[in-house]
C-alpha positions in Angstrom: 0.0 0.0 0.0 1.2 3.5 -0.5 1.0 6.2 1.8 -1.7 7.7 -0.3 -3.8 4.9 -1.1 -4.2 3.6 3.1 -4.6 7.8 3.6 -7.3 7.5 1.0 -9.0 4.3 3.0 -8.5 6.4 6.5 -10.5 9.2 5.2 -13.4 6.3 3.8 -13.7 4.6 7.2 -13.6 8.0 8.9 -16.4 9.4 6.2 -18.3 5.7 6.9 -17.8 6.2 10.8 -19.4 9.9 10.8 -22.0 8.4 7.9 -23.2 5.7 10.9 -23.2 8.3 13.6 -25.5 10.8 12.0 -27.7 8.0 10.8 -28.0 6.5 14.4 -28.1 10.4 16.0 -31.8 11.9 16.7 -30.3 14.4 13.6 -31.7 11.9 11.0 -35.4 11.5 12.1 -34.7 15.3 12.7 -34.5 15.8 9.5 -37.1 12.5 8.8 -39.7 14.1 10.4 -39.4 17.8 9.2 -39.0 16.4 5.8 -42.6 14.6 6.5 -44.0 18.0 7.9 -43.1 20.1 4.7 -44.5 17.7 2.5 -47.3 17.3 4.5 -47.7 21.2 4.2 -47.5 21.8 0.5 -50.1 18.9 0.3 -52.5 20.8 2.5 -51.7 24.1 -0.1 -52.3 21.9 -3.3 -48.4 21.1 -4.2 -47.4 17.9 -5.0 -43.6 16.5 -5.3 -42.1 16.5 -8.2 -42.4 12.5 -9.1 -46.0 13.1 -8.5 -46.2 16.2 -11.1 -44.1 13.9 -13.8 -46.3 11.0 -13.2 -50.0 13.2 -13.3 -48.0 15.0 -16.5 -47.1 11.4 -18.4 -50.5 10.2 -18.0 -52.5 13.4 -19.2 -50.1 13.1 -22.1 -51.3 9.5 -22.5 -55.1 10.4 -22.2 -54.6 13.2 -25.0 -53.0 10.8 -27.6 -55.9 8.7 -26.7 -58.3 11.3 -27.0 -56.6 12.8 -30.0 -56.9 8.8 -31.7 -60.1 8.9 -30.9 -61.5 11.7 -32.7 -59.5 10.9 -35.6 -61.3 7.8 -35.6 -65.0 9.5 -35.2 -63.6 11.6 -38.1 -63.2 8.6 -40.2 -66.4 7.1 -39.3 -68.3 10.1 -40.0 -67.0 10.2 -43.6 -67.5 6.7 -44.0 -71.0 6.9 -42.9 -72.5 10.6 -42.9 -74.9 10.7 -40.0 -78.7 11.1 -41.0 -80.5 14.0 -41.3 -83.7 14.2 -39.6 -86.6 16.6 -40.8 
């Protein structure tokens, strides 16, 4: 080992060390549980996360080309067939 590589693997298990400390400290559900209230806030005000705006977005994008295929459709079967006209 060189002097730089075991300096690089002190600074790892020192950065893994803190890493286990924080996670087992009342820091992380801290931060768990305010994360939890500020979601919990913009839900109350209407906002949504962003995974849940790309997800609503994707699927109105898949109802339009639906709807959009649709029509076309009605379009076809309109000229096919020209509705009756009653007197």
């Amino acid at each position: 080992m060189t002097k730089t590589s075991s300096a690089l693997e002190a600074l790892a298990k020192l950065a893994a060390r803190v890493d286990a400390a924080v996670q087992a400290s009342p820091a992380s559900s801290l931060e768990r549980n305010a994360r939890q209230h500020f979601v919990s806030q913009l839900a109350r005000q209407g906002l949504v996360t962003r995974e849940e705006f790309e997800i609503q977005t994707a699927l109105l994008e898949k109802t339009r080309a639906k709807l959009k295929a649709l029509e076309t459709r009605i379009a076809e079967l309109e000229t096919e067939h020209p509705p009756s006209q009653k007197k």
